[in-house]
Backbone and ligand atoms as CSV (ligand in chain L), in Angstrom:
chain,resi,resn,atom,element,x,y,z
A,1,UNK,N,N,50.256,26.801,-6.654
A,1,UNK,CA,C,50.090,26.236,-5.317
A,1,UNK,C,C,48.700,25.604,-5.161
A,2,UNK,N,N,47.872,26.898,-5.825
A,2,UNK,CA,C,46.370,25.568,-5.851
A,2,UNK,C,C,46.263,24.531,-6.232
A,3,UNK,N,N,46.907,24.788,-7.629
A,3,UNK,CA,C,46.893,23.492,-8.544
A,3,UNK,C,C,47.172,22.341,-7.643
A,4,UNK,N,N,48.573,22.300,-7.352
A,4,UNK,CA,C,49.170,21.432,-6.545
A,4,UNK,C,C,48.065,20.883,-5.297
A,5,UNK,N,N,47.344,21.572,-4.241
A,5,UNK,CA,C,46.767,21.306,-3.314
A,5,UNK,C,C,45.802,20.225,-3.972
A,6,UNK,N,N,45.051,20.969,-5.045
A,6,UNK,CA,C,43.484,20.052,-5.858
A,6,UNK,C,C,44.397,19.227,-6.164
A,7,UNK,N,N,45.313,18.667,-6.798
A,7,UNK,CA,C,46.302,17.634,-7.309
A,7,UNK,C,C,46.058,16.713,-6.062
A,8,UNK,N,N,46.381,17.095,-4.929
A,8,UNK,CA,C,46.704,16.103,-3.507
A,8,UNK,C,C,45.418,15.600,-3.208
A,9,UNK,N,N,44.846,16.834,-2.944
A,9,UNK,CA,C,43.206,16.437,-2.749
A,9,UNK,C,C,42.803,15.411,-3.678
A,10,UNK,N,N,42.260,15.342,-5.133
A,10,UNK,CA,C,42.349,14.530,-6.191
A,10,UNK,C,C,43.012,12.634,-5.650
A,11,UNK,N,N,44.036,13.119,-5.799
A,11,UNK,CA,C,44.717,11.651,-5.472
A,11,UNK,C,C,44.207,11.223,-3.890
A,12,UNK,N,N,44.265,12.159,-3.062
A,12,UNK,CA,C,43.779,11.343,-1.721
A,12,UNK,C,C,42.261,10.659,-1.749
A,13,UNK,N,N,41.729,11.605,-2.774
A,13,UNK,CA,C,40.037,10.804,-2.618
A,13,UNK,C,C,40.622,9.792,-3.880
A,14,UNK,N,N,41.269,9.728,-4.303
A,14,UNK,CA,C,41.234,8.086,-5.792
A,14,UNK,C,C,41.509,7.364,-4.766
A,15,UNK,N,N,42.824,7.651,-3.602
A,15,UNK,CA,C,42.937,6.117,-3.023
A,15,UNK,C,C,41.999,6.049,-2.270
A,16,UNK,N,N,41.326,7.044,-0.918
A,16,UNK,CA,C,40.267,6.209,-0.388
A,16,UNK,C,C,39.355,6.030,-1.258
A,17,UNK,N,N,38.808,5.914,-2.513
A,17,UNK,CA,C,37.415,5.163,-3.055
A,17,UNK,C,C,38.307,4.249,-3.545
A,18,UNK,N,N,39.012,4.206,-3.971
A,18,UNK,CA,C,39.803,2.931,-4.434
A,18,UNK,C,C,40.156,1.563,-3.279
A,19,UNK,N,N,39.927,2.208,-2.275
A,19,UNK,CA,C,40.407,1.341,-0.911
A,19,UNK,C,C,38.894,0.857,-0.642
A,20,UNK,N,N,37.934,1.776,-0.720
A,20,UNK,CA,C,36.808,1.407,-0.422
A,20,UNK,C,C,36.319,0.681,-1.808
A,21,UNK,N,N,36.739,0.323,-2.685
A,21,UNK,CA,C,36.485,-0.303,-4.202
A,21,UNK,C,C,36.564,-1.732,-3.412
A,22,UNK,N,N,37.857,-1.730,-3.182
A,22,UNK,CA,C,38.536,-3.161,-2.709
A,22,UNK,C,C,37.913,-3.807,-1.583
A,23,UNK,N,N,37.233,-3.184,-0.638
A,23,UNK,CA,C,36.920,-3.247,0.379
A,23,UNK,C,C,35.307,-4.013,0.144
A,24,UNK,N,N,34.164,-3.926,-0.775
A,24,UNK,CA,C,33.302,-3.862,-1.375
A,24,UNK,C,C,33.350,-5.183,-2.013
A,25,UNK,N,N,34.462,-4.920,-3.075
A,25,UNK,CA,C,34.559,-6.499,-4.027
A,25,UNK,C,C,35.721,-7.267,-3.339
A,26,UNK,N,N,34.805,-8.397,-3.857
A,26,UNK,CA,C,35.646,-9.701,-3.514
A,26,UNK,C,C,35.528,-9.844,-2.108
A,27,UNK,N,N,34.647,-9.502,-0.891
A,27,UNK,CA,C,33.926,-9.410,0.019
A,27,UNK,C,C,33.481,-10.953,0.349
A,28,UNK,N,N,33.537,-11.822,1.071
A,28,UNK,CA,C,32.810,-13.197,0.366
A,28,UNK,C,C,31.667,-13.332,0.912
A,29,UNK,N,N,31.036,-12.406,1.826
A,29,UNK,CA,C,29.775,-12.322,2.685
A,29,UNK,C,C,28.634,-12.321,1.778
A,30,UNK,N,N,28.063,-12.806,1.557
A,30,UNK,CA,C,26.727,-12.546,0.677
A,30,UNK,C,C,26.026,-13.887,0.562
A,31,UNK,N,N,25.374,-13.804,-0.965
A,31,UNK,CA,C,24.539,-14.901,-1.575
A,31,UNK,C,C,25.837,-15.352,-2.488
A,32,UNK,N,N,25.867,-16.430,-2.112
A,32,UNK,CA,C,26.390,-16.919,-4.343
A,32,UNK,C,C,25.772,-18.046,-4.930
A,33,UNK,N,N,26.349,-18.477,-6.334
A,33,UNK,CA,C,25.467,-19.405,-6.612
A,33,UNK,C,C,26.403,-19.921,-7.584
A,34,UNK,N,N,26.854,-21.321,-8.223
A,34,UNK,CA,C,27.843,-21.986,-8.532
A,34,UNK,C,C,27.240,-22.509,-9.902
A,35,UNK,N,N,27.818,-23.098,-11.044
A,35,UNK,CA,C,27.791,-23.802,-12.099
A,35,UNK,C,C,26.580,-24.930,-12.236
A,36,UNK,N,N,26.430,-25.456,-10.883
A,36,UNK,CA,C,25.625,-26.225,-11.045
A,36,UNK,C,C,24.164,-26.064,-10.454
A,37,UNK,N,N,23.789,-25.144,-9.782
A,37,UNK,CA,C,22.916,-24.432,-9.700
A,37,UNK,C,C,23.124,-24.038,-7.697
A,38,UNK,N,N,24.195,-24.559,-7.454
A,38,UNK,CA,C,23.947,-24.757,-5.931
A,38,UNK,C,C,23.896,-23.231,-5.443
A,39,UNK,N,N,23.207,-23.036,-3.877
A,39,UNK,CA,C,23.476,-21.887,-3.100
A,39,UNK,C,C,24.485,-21.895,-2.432
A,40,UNK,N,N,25.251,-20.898,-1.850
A,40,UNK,CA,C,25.509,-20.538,-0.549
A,40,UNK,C,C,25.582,-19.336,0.028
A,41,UNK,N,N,25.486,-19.204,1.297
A,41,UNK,CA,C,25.105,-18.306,2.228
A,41,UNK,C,C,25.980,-17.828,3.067
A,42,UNK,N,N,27.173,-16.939,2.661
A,42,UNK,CA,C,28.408,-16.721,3.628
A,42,UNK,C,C,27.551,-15.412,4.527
A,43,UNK,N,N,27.955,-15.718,6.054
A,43,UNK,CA,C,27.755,-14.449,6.912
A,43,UNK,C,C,28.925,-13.879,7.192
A,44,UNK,N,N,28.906,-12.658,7.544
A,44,UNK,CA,C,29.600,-11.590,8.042
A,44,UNK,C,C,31.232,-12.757,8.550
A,45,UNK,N,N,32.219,-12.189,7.696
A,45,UNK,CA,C,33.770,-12.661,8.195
A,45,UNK,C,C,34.029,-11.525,9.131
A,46,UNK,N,N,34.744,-12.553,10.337
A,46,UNK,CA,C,35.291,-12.166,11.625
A,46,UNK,C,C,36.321,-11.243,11.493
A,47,UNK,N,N,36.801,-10.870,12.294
A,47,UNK,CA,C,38.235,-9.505,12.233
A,47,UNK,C,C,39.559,-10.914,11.928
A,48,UNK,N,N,39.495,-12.333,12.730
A,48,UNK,CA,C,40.201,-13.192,11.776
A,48,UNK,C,C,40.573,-13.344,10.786
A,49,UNK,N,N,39.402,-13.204,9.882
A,49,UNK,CA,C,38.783,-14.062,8.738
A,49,UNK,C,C,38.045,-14.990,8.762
A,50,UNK,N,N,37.858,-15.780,9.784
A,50,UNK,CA,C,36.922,-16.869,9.729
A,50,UNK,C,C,35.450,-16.395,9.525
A,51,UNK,N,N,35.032,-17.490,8.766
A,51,UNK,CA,C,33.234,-17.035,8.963
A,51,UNK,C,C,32.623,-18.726,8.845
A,52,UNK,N,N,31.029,-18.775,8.689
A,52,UNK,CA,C,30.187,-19.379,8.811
A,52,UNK,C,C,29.052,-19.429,8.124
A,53,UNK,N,N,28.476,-20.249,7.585
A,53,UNK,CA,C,27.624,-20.084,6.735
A,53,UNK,C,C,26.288,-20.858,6.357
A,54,UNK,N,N,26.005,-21.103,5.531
A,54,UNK,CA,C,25.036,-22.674,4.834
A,54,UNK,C,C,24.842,-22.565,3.400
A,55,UNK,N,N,24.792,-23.767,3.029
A,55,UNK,CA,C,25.129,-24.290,1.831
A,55,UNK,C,C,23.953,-25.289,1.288
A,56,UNK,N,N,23.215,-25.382,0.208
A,56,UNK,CA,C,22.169,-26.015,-0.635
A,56,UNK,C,C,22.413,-26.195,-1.989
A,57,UNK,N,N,22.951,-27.448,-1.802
A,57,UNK,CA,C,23.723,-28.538,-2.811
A,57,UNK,C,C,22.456,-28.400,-3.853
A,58,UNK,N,N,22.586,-28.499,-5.313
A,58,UNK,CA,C,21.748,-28.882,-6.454
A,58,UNK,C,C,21.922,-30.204,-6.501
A,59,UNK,N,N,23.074,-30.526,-6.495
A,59,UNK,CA,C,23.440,-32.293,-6.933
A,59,UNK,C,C,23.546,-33.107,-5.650
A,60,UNK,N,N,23.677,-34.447,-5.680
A,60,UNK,CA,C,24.426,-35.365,-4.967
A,60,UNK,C,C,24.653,-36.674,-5.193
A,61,UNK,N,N,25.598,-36.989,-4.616
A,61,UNK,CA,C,26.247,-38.421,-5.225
A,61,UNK,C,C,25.469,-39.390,-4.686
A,62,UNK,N,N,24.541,-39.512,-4.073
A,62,UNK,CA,C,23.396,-40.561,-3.458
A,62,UNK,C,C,22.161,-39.847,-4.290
A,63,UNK,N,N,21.952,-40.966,-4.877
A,63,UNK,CA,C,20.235,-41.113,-5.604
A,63,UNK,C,C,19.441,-40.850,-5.246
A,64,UNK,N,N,18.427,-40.140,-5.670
A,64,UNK,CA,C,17.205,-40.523,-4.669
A,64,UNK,C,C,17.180,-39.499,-2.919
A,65,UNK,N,N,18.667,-38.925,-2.793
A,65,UNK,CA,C,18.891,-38.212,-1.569
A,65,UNK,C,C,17.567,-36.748,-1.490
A,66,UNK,N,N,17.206,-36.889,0.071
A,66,UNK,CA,C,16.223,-35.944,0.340
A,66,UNK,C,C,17.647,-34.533,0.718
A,67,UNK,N,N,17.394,-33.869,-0.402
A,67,UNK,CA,C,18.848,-32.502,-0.155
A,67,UNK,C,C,18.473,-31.785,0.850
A,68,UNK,N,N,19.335,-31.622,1.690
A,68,UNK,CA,C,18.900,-30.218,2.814
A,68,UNK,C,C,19.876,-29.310,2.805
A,69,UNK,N,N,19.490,-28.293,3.373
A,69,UNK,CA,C,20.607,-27.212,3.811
A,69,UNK,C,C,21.485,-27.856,4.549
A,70,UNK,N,N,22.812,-27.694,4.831
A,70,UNK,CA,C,24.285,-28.046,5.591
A,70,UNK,C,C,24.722,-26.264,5.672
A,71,UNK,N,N,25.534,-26.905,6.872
A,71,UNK,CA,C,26.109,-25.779,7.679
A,71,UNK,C,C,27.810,-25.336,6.943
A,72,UNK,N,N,28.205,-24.292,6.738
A,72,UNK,CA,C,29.466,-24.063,5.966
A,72,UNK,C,C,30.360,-23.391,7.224
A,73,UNK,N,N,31.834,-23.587,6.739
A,73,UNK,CA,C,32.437,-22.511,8.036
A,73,UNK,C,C,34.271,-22.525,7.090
A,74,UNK,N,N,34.940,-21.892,7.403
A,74,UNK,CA,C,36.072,-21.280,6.951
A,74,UNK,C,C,36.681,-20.082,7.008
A,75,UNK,N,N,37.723,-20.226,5.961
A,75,UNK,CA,C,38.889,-18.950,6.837
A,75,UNK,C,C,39.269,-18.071,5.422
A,76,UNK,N,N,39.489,-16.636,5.390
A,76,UNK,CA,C,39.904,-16.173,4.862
A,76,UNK,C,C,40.783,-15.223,5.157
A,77,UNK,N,N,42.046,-15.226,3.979
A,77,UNK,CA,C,42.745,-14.537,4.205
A,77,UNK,C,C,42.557,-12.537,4.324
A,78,UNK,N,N,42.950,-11.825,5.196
A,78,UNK,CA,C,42.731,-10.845,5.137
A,78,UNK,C,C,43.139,-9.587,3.982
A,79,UNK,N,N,44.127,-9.669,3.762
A,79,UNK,CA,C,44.985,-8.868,2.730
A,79,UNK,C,C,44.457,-9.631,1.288
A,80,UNK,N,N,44.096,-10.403,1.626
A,80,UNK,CA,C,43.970,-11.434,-0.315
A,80,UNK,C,C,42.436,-12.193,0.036
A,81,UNK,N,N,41.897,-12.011,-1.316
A,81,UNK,CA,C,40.692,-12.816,-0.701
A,81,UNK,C,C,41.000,-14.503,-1.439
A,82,UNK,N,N,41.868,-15.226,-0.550
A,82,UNK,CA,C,42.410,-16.488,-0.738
A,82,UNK,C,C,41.250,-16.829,0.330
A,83,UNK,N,N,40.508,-18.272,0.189
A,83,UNK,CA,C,40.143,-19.201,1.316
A,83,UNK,C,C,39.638,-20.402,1.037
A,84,UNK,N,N,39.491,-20.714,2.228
A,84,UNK,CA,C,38.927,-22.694,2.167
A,84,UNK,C,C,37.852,-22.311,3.116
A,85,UNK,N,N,36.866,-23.112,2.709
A,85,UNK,CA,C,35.530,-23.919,3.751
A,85,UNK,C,C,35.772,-25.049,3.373
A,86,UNK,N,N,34.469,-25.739,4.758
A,86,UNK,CA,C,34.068,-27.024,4.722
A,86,UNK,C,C,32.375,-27.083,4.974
A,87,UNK,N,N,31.601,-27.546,3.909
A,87,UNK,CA,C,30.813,-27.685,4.435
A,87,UNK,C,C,30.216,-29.912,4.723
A,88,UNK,N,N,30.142,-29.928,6.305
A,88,UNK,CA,C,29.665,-31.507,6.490
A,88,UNK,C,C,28.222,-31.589,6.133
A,89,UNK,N,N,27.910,-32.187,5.191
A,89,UNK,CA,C,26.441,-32.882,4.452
A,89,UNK,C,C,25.704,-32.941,5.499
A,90,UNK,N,N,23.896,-32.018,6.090
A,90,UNK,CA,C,23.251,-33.147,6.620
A,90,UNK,C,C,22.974,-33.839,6.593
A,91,UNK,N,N,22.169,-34.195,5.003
A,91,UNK,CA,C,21.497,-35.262,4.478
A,91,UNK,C,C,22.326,-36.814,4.154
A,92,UNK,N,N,23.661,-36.889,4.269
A,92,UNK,CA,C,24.289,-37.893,3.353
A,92,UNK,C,C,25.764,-37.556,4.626
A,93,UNK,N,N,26.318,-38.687,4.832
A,93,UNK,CA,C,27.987,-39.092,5.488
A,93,UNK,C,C,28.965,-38.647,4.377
A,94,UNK,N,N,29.140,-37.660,4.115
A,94,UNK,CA,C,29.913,-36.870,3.607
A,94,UNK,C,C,30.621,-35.431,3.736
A,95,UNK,N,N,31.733,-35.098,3.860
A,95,UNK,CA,C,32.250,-33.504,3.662
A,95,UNK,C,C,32.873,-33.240,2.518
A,96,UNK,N,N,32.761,-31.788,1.994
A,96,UNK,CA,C,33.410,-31.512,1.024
A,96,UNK,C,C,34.222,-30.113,1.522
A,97,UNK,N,N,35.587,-30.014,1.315
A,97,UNK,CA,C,36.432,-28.896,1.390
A,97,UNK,C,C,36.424,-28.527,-0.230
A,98,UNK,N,N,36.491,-26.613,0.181
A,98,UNK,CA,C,37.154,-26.155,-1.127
A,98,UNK,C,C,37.883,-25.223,-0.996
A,99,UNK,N,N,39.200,-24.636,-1.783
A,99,UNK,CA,C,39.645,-23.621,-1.536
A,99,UNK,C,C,39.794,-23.056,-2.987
A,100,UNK,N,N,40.304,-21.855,-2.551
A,100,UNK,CA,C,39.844,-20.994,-3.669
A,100,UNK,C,C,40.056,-19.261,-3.913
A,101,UNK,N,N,39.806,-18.183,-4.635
A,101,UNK,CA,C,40.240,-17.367,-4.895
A,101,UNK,C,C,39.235,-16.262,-5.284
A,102,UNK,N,N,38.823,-15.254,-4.680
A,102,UNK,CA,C,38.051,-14.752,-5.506
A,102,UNK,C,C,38.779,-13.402,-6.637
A,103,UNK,N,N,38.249,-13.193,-7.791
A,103,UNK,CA,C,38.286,-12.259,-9.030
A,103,UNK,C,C,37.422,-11.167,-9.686
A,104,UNK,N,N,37.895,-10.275,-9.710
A,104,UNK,CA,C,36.722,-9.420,-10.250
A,104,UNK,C,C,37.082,-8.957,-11.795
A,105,UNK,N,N,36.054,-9.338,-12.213
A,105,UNK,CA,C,36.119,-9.184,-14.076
A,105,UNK,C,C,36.120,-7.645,-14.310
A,106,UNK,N,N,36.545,-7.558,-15.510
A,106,UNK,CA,C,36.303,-6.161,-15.758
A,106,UNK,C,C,35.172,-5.256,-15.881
A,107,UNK,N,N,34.155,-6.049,-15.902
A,107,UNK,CA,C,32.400,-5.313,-15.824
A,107,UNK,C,C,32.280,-5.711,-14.757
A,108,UNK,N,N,33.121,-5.843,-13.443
A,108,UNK,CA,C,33.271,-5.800,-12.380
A,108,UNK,C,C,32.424,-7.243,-11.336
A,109,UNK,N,N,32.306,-8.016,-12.074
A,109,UNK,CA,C,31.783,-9.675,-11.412
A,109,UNK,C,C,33.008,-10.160,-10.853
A,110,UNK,N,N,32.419,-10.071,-9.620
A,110,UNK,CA,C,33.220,-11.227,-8.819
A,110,UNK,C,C,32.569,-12.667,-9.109
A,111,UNK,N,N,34.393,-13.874,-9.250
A,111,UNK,CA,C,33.801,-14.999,-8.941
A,111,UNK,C,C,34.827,-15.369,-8.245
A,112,UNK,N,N,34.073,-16.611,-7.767
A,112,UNK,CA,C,35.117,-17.370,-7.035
A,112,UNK,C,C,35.325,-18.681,-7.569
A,113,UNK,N,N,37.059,-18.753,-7.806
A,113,UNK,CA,C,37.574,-19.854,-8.365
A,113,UNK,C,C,37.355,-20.945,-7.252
A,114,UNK,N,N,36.763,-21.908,-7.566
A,114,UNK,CA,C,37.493,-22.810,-6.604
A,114,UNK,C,C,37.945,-24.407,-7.025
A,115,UNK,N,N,38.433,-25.101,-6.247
A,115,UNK,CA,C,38.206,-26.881,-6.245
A,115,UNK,C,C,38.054,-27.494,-5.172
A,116,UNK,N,N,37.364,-28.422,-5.192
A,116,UNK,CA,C,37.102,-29.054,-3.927
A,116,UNK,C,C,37.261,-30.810,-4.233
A,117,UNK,N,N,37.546,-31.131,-2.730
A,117,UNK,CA,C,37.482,-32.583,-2.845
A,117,UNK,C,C,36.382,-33.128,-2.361
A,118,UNK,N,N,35.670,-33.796,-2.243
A,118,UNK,CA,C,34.583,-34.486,-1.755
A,118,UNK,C,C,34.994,-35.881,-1.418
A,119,UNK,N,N,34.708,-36.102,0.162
A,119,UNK,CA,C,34.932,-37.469,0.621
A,119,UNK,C,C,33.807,-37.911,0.918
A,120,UNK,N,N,33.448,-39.382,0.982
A,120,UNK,CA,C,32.377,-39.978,1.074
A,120,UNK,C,C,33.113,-41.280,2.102
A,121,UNK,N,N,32.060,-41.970,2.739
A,121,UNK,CA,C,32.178,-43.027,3.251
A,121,UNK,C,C,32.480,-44.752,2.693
A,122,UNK,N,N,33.737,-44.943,3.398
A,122,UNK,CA,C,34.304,-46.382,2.757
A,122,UNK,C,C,33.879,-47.126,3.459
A,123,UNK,N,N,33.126,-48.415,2.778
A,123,UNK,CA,C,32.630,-49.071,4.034
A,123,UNK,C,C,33.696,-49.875,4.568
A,124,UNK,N,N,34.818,-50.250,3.895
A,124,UNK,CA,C,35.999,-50.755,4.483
A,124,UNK,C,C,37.194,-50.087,4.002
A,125,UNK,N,N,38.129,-50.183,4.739
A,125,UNK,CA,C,39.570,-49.702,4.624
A,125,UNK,C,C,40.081,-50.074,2.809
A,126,UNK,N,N,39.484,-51.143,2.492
A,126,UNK,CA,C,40.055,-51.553,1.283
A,126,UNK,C,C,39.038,-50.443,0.412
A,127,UNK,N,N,38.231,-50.115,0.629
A,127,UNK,CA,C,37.268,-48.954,-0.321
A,127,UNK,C,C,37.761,-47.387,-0.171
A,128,UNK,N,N,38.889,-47.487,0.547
A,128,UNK,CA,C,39.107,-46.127,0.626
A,128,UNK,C,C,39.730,-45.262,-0.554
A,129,UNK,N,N,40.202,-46.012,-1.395
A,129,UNK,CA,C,40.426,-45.405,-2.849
A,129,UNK,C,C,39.218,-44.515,-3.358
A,130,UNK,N,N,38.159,-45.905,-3.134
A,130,UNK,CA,C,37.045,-45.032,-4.371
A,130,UNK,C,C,36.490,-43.769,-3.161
A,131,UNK,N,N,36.782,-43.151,-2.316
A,131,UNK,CA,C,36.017,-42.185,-2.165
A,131,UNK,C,C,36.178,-40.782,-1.843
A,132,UNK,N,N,37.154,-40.849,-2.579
A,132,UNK,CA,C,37.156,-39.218,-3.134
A,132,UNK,C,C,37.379,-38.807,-3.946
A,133,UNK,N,N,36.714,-37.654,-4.253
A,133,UNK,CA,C,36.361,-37.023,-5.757
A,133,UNK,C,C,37.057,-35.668,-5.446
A,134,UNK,N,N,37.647,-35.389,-6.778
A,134,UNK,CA,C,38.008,-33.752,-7.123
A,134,UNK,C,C,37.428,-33.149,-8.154
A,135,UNK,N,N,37.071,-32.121,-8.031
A,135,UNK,CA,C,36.367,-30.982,-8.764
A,135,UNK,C,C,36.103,-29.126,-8.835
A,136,UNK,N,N,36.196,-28.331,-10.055
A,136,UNK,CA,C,36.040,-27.089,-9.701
A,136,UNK,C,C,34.478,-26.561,-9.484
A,137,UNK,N,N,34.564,-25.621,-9.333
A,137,UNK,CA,C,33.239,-24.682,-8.757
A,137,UNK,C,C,33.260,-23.499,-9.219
A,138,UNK,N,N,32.742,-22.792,-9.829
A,138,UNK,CA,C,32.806,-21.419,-10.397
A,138,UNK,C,C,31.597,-20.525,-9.350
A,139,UNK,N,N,31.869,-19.448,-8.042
A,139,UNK,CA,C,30.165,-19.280,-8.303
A,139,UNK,C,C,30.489,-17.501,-8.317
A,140,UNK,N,N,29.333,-17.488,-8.562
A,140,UNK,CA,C,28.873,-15.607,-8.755
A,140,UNK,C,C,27.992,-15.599,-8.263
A,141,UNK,N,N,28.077,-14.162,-7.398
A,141,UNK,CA,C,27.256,-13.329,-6.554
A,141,UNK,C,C,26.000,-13.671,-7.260
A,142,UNK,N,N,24.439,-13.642,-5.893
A,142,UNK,CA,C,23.454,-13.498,-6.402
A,142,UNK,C,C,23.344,-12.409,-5.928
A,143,UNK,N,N,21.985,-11.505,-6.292
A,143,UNK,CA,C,21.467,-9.938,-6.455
A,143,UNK,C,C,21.215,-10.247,-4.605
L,1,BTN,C1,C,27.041,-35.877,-1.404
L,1,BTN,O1,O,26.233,-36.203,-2.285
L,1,BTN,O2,O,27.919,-36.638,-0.993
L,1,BTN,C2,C,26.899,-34.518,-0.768
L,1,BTN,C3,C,26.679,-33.417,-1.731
L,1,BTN,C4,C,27.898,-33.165,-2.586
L,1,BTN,C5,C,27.671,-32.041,-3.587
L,1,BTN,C6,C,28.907,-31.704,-4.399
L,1,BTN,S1,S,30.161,-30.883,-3.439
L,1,BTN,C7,C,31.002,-30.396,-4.884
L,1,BTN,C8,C,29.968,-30.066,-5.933
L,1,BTN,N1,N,29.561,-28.664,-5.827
L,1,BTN,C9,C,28.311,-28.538,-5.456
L,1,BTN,O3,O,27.728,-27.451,-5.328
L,1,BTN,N2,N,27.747,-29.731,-5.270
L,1,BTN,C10,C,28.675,-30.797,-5.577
């Protein structure tokens, strides 16, 4: 009968630390930092999912561009950590959406898959081909 009780006991604390495992990773609130050296800055997700953020591009498709911080915002799913942001460029007439997935490796790194499109400004209707770009994003947590 003891046995049995420590047995229950046992399994009830694996699932709550296991719930609290899940709860921990794949979180998207933090620092991260992407392939190409960029930041971002997710705050605290809502009881929604939505949150808000900022974002500091390494690259950009304008030369010569003075880079600033831009403002991020998006939705995540609750049960799955599935989501999309958008963050709109200060520096440059551009937005980029991405959506995406986060994963936790077996030495326990989260990343987040993503792709995004990047639209830019046509100066005419006939330029609207060239301006958008698709691409992935890999980023991992910073400390
Ligand atoms: C622009 O130059 O039009 C704005 C900056 C775009 C930066 C792109 S968005 C996708 C990719 N991931 C990044 O972190 N930066 C580039």
């Amino acid at each position: 009968m003891r046995r049995r009780t420590f047995l229950f006991c046992f399994l009830c604390l694996c699932q709550v630390s296991g719930f609290a495992f899940l709860q921990q990773k794949c979180s998207l609130k933090g620092r991260w930092k992407n392939e190409l050296g960029s930041n971002m800055t997710v705050k605290a997700v809502d009881g929604s999912g939505l949150f808000t953020g900022s974002y500091f591009t390494a690259v950009s498709t304008q030369q010569g561009a003075h880079i600033k911080e831009s403002a991020l915002s998006g939705q995540v799913q609750l049960k799955h950590p599935v989501f999309g942001f958008l963050v709109k460029w200060s520096f440059v007439e551009s937005v980029t959406s991405w959506v995406g997935q986060c994963f936790v490796s077996q030495t326990g790194e989260e990343r987040l898959e993503t792709t995004w499109l990047l639209r830019g400004k046509a100066k005419t209707e006939g330029d609207d081909w060239s301006q958008t770009r698709v691409g992935k994003d890999v980023f991992t947590r910073l400390p």
